[in-house]
TORPA-4810 file (N, C-alpha, C, O; in nm, 3 decimals):
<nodes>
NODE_1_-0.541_0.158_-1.271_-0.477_0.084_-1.165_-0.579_-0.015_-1.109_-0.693_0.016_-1.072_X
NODE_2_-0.517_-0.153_-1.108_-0.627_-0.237_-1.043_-0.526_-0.227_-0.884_-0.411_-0.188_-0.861_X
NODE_3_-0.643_-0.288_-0.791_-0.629_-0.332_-0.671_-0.637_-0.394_-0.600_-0.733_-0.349_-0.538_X
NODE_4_-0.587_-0.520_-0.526_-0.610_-0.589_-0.473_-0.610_-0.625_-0.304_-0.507_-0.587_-0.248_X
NODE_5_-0.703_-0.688_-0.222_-0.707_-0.712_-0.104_-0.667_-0.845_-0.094_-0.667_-0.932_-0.181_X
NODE_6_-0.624_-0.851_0.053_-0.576_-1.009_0.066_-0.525_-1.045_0.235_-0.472_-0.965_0.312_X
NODE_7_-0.558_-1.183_0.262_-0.523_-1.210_0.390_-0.391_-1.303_0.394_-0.403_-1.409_0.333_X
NODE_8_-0.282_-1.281_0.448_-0.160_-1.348_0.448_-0.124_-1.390_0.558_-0.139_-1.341_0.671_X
NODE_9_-0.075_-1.483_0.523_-0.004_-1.511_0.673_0.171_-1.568_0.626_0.194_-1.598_0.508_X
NODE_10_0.253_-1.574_0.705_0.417_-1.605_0.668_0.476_-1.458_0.647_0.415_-1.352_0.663_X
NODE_11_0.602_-1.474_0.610_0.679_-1.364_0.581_0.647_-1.304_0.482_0.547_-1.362_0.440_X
NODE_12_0.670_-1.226_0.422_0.709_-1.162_0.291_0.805_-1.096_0.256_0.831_-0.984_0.301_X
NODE_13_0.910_-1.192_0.121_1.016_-1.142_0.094_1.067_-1.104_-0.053_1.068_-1.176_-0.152_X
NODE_14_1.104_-0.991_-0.041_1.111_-0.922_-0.175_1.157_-1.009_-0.270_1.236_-1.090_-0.220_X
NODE_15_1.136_-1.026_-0.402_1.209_-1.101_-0.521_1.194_-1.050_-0.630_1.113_-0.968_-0.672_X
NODE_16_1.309_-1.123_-0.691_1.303_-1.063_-0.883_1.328_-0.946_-0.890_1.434_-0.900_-0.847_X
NODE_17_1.259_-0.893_-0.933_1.290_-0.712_-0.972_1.293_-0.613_-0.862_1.350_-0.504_-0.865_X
NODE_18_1.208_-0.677_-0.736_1.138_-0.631_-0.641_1.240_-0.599_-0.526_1.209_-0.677_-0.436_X
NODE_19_1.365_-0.511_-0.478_1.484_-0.515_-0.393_1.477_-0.473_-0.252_1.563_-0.490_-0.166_X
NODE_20_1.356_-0.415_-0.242_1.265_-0.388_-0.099_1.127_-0.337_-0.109_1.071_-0.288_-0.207_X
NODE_21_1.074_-0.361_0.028_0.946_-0.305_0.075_0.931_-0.293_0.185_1.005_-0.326_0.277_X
NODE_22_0.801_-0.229_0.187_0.762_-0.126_0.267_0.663_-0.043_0.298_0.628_0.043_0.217_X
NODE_23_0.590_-0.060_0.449_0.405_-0.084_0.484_0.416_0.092_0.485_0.506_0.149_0.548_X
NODE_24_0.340_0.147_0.429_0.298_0.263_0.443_0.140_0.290_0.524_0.048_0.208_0.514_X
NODE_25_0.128_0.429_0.608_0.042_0.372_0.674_-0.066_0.553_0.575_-0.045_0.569_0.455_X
NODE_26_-0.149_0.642_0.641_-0.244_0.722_0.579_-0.161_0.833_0.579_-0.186_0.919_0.494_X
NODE_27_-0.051_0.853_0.670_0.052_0.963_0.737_0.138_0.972_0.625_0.163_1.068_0.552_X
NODE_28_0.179_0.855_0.625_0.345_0.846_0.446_0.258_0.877_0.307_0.322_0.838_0.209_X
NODE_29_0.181_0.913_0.286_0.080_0.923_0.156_0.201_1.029_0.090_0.219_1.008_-0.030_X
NODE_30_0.293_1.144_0.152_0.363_1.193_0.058_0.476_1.151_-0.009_0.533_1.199_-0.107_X
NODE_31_0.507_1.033_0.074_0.615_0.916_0.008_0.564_0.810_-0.095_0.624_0.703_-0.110_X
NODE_32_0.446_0.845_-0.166_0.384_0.777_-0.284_0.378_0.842_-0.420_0.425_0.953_-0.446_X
NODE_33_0.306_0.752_-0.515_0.311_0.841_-0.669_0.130_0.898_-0.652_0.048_0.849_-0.574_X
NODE_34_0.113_0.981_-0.721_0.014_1.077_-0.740_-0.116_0.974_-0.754_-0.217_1.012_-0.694_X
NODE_35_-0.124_0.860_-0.818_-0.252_0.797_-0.834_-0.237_0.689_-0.697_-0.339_0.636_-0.653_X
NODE_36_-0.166_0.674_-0.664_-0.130_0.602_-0.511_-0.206_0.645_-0.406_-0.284_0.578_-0.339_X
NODE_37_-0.174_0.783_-0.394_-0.207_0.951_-0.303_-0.407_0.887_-0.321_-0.471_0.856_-0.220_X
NODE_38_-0.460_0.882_-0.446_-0.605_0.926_-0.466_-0.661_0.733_-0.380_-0.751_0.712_-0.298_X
NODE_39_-0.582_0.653_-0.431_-0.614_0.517_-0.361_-0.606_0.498_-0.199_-0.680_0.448_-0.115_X
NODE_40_-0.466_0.569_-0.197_-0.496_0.589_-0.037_-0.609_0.693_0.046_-0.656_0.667_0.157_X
NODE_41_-0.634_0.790_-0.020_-0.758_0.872_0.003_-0.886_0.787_0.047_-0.926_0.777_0.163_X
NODE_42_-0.943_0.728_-0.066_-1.032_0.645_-0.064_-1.022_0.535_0.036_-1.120_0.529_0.110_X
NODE_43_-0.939_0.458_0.055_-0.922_0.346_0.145_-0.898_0.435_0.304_-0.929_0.366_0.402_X
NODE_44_-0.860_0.542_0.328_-0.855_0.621_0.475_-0.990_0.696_0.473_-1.038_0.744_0.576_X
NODE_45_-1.046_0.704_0.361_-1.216_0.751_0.375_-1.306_0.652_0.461_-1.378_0.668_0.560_X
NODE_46_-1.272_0.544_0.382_-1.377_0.380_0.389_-1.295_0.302_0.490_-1.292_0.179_0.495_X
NODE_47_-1.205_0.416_0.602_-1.129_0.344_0.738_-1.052_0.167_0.730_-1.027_0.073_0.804_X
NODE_48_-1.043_0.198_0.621_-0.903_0.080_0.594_-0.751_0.122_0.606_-0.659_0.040_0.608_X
NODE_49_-0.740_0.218_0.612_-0.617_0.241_0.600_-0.623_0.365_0.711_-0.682_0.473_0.702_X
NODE_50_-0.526_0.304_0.838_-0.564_0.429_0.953_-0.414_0.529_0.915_-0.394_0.635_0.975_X
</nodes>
């Protein structure tokens, strides 16, 4: 799995294949897939993700 960071600004709206989304915060980690779970680990270790 690659990963990417990024600064946005405007909306963001789902397209193409993509039919919704949705900000997960360190709490929803059980509403993810299993290698998701180990990325969010790491990023709530290194206090990016509260």
């Amino acid at each position: 799995m690659i990963c990417y960071a990024a600064v946005h600004r405007g909306a963001l709206n789902p397209a193409g294949e993509i039919e919704e989304m949705a900000w997960f915060g360190y709490g929803q980690r059980d509403r993810v897939s299993p290698v998701d779970r180990m990325v969010f680990d790491a990023l709530h270790m290194d206090g990016q993700l509260p």
